[in-house]
C-alpha positions as CSV (number, residue, x, y, z in Angstrom):
1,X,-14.5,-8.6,13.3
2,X,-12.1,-5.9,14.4
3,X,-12.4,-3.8,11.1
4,X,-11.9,0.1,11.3
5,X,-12.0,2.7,8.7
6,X,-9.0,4.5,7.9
7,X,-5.2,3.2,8.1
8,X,-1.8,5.3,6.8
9,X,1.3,3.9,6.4
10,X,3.7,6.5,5.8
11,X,7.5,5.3,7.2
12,X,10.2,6.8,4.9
13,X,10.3,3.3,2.5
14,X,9.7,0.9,5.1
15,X,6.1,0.3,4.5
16,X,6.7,-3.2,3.2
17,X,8.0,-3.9,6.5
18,X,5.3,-2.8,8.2
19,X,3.2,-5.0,6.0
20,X,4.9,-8.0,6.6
21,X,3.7,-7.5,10.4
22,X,0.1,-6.0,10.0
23,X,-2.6,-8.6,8.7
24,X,-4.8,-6.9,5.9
25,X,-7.4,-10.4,6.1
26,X,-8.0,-9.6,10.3
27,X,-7.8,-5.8,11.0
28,X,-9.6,-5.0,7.0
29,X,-9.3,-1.2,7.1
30,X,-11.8,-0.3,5.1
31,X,-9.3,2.7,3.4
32,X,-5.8,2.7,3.4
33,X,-3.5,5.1,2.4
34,X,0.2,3.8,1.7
35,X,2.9,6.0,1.1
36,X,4.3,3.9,-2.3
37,X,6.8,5.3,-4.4
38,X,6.7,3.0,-7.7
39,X,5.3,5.8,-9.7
40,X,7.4,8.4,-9.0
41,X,9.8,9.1,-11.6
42,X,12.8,9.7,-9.3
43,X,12.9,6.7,-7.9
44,X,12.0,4.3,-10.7
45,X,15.2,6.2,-12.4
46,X,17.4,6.4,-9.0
47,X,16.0,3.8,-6.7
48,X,15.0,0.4,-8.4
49,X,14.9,-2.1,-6.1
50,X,13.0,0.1,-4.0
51,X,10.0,0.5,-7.1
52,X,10.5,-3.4,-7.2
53,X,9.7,-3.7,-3.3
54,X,6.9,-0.9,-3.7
55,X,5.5,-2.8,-6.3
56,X,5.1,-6.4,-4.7
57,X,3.5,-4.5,-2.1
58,X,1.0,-2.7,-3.9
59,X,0.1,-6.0,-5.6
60,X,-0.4,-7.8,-2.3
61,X,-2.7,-5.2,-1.1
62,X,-4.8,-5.3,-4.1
63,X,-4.4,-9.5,-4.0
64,X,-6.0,-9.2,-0.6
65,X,-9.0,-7.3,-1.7
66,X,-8.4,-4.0,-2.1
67,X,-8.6,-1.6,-4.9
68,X,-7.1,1.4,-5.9
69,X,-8.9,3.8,-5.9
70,X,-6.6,6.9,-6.3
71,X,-2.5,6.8,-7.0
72,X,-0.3,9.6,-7.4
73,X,3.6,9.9,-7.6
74,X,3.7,8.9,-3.8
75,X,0.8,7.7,-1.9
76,X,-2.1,5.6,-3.3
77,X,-5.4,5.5,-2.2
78,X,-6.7,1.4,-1.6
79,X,-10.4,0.9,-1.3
80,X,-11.5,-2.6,0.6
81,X,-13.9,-3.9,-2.3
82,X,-17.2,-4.9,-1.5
83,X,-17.9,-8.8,-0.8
């Protein structure tokens, strides 16, 4: 299995993009940190359809098997949970 053990995905609000490319169920980093801005006050005031797209994102990750394990206003910590 070609699984390796840290991946960041930090590209200025196009990381859903980079997700619709990359698949989580072949490469399974085992830690990935995402540079998600639904938390972040600013933008869920300023930037809505960006939280939205953040958001569906963050649920697919955890949908594929990951956890998070740390979030903060911008990037979020996902865990690949034990099978």
């Amino acid at each position: 299995s070609p699984e390796f053990d840290l991946l960041v995905v930090d590209v200025e609000g196009s990381e859903p993009e980079v997700f619709e490319c990359f698949d989580i169920q072949k490469w399974k980093p085992k830690v990935m940190i995402v540079e998600l801005i639904d938390l972040h006050p600013d933008f869920v005031i300023g930037a809505p359809e960006a939280v939205d797209r953040c958001k569906r994102l963050r649920n697919k990750i955890c949908a594929n098997g990951y956890k998070e394990f740390e979030a903060n206003a911008i990037n979020t910590i996902f865990v690949l949970e034990e099978e």
